[in-house]
C-alpha positions in Angstrom: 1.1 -4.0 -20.5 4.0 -5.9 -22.6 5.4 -8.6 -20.2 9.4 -9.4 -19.7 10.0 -12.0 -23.0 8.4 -8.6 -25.3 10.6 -6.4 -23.4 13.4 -8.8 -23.7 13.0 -8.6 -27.8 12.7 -4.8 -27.4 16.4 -4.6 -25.9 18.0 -7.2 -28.7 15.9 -5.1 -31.3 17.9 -2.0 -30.2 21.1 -3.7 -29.6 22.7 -2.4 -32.7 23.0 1.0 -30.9 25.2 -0.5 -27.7 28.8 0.8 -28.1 27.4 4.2 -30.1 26.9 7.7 -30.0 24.3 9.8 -29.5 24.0 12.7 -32.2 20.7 13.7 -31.4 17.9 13.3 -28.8 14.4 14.8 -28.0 10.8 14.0 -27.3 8.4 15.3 -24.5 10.2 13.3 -21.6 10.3 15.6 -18.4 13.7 16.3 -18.4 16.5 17.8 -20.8 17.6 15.6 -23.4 20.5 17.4 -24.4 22.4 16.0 -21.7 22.3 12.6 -23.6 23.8 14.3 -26.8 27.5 13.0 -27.6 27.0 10.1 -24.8 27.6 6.8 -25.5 25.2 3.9 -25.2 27.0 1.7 -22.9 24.8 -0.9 -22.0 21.1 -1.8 -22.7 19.8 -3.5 -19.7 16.3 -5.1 -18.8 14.6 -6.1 -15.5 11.3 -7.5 -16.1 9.2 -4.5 -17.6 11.7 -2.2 -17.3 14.3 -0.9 -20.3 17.6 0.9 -18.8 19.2 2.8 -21.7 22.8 2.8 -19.5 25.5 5.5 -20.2 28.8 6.2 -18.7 27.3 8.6 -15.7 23.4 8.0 -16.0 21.0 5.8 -17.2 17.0 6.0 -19.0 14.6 3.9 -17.3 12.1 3.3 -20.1 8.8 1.4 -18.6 6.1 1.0 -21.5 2.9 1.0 -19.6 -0.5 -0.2 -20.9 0.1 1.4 -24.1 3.7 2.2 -24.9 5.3 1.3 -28.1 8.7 1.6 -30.0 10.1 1.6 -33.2 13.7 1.8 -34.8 15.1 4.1 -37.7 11.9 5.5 -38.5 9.2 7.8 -37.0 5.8 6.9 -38.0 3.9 8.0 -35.0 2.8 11.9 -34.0 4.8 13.8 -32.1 2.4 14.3 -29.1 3.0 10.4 -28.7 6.9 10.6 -28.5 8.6 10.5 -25.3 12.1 9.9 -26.3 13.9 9.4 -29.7 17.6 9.2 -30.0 19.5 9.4 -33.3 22.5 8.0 -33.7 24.4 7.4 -37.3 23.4 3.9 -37.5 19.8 5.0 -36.8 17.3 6.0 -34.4 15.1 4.2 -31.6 11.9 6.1 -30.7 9.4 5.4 -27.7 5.9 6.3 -27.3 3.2 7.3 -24.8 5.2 5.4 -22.0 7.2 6.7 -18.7 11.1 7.6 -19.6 13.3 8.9 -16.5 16.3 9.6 -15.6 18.0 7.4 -13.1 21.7 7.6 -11.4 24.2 4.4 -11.7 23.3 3.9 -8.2 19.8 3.2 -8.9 20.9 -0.3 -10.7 23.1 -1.2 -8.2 20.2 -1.5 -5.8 17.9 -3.7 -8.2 17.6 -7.5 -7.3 18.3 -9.1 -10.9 17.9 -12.2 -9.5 14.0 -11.2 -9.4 13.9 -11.1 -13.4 12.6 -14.5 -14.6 14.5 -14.3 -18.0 17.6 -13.0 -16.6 21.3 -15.3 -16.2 21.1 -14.3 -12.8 17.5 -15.5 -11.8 17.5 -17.7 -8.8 15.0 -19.9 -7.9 16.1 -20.4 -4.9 15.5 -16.9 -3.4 11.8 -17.2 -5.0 11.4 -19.7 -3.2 12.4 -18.1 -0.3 10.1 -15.0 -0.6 6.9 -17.5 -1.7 7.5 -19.0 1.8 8.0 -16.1 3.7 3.9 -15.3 2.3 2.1 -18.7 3.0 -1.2 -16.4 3.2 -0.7 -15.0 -0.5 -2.8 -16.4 -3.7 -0.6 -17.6 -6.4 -2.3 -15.5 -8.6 -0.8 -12.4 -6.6 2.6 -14.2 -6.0 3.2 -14.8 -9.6 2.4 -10.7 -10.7 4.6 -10.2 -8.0 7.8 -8.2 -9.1 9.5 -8.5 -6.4 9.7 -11.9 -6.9 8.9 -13.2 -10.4 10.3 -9.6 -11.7 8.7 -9.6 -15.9 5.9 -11.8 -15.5 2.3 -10.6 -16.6 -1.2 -11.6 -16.7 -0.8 -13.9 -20.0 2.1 -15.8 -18.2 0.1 -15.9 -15.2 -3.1 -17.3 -16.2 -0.9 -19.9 -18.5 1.6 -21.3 -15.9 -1.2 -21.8 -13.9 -3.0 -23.7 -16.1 0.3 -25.8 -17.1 0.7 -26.8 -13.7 -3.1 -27.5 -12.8 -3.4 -24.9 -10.1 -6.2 -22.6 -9.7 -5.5 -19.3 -9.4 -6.6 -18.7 -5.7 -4.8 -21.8 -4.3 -2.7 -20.8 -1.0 1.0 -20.1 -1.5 1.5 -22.1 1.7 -1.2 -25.0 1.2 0.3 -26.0 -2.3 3.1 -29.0 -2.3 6.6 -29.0 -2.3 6.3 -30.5 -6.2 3.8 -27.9 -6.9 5.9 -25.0 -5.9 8.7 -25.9 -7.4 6.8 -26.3 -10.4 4.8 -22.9 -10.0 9.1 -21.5 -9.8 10.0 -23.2 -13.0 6.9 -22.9 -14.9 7.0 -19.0 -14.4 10.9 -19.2 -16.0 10.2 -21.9 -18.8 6.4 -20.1 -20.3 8.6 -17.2 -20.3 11.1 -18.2 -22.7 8.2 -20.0 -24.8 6.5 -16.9 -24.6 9.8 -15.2 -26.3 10.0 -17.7 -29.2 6.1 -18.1 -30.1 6.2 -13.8 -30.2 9.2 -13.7 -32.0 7.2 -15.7 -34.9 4.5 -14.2 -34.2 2.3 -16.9 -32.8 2.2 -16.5 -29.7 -2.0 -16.3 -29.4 -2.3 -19.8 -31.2 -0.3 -21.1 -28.4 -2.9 -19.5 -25.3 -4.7 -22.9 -23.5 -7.1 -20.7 -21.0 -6.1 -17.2 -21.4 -9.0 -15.6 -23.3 -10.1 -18.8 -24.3 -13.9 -19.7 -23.8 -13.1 -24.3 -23.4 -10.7 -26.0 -21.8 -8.1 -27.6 -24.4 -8.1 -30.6 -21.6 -11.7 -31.4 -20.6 -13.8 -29.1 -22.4 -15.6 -27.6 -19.6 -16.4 -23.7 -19.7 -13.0 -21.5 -19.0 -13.7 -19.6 -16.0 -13.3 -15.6 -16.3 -12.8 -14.1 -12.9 -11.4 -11.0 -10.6 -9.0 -12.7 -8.6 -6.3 -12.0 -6.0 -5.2 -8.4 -3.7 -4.7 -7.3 -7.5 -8.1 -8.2 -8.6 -6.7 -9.0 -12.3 -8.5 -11.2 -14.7 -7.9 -14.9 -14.2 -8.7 -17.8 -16.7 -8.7 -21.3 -15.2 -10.5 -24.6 -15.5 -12.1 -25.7 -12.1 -11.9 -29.2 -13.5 -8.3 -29.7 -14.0 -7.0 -26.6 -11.9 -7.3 -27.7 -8.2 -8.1 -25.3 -5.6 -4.8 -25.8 -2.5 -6.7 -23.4 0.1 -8.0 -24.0 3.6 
C-alpha cells in the first residue's frame, strides 16, 4: 500500500490541474461522473493515504489500496482497471484498481490534519497525547496507527524503529521520555527522507532492516516477524533494538 511521502508526490504530480476544468470524466467508480463535468478542481488535498480531489460543492476521496496506481495525460492501462479519469485541456489524470468516492465538504471538516505526519499542520504534541493515553499499545501498532501518525506504513515503520533502536514490541508506556519523543519525530523526519530518496528513485538503497537479511550496525541476522494487534511484518535487530516491555 503506497505510504503518505508517495501519496504526497501523487498530489504535486497532479497539481497542474488545481484552478481547472473538468471537460470530461468517466471510469467504473460507483457513482455518476457526469456530475464532475464543467467543475472546477479547487483544491487537491492529502491526509496520509488519502487523495481528496476538492471541488466547489463536493470532493473525490481517492485511497489507492494495495495495488492502485495513477498516471497523467495518457492512458496506458485497460479499461477494467480504471476507476476514475478526468480530462481536462491541460490533460488528464487517471486512477486504477483503487477505491474512488464521493464525499461532501463536511466530510473534511471533520478530519484531524494534525494526524498527517507530512502535513504543516502536524502536531506533535497531540501524538504525544494519544501515545500516552495507550501505555498498553506496541509501537509497532502505534506507529500504523492513523489516527495518530496519519500516512505512515510498514517501510516507515520498520525504519524509524530501527533509527531509534526500538524493537518493535516495546511498550508505548515503558519506553522513555527521550525515546518517545524520538519515536514522534523519527515518524515525521523518515517521512520526508522517504519523499526525497523516491523522488530520485532510491529509495530501496536507503532501507537498513526492512527486507534486509544483516544488520547494517552489528551484523547479526535481521529478524522477520508477525508483530503487533495488526500482525504486520516487522524487521528489527534484537542486538541494537531494545525490547521496553514488562
Amino acid at each position: 500500500m503506497p505510504e503518505g511521502p508517495t501519496i504526497v508526490l501523487m498530489k504535486e504530480d497532479l497539481q497542474k490541474f488545481a484552478e481547472k476544468k473538468v471537460l470530461e470524466a468517466s471510469g467504473n467508480a460507483p457513482f455518476d461522473k457526469d456530475i464532475l463535468v464543467k467543475k472546477i478542481l479547487k483544491e487537491i488535498k492529502t491526509f496520509g493515504k488519502q487523495t481528496y480531489l476538492v471541488f466547489d460543492d463536493i470532493a473525490v476521496r481517492i485511497h489507492l489500496l494495495m495495488f492502485g496506481s495513477y498516471e497523467i495525460d495518457k492512458q496506458t492501462k485497460p479499461h477494467q482497471q480504471l476507476q476514475l479519469s478526468l480530462i481536462f485541456k491541460e490533460g488528464g489524470m487517471y486512477f486504477y484498481t483503487c477505491n474512488v468516492k464521493l464525499v461532501d465538504l463536511e466530510f473534511l471538516l471533520k478530519i484531524d490534519w494534525k494526524a498527517d505526519v507530512m502535513s504543516d499542520d502536524w502536531d506533535p504534541e497531540k501524538a504525544k497525547e494519544k501515545l500516552k493515553s495507550n501505555p498498553k499499545m506496541m509501537v509497532c501498532d502505534a506507529l500504523m496507527d492513523q489516527d495518530i501518525f496519519s500516512g505512515v506504513g510498514n517501510i516507515i515503520k520498520n525504519e524509524v524503529l530501527f533509527r531509534i533502536g526500538v524493537h518493535p514490541e516495546s511498550l508505548i508506556g515503558n519506553l522513555p521520555p527521550k525515546k518517545l519523543k524520538e519515536l514522534i519525530d523519527e515518524a515525521r523526519n523518515y517521512s520526508f527522507d522517504f519523499k526525497k530518496w523516491k523522488k530520485a528513485n532510491v529509495l530501496k538503497r536507503h532501507f537498513q532492516v526492512y527486507h534486509r537479511e544483516n544488520c547494517p550496525k552489528c551484523g547479526a541476522e535481521i529478524i522477520k516477524k508477525d508483530t503487533g494487534i495488526g500482525k504486520r511484518t516487522s524487521f528489527f535487530c534484537e542486538k541494537d533494538q531494545k525490547l521496553y516491555q514488562k
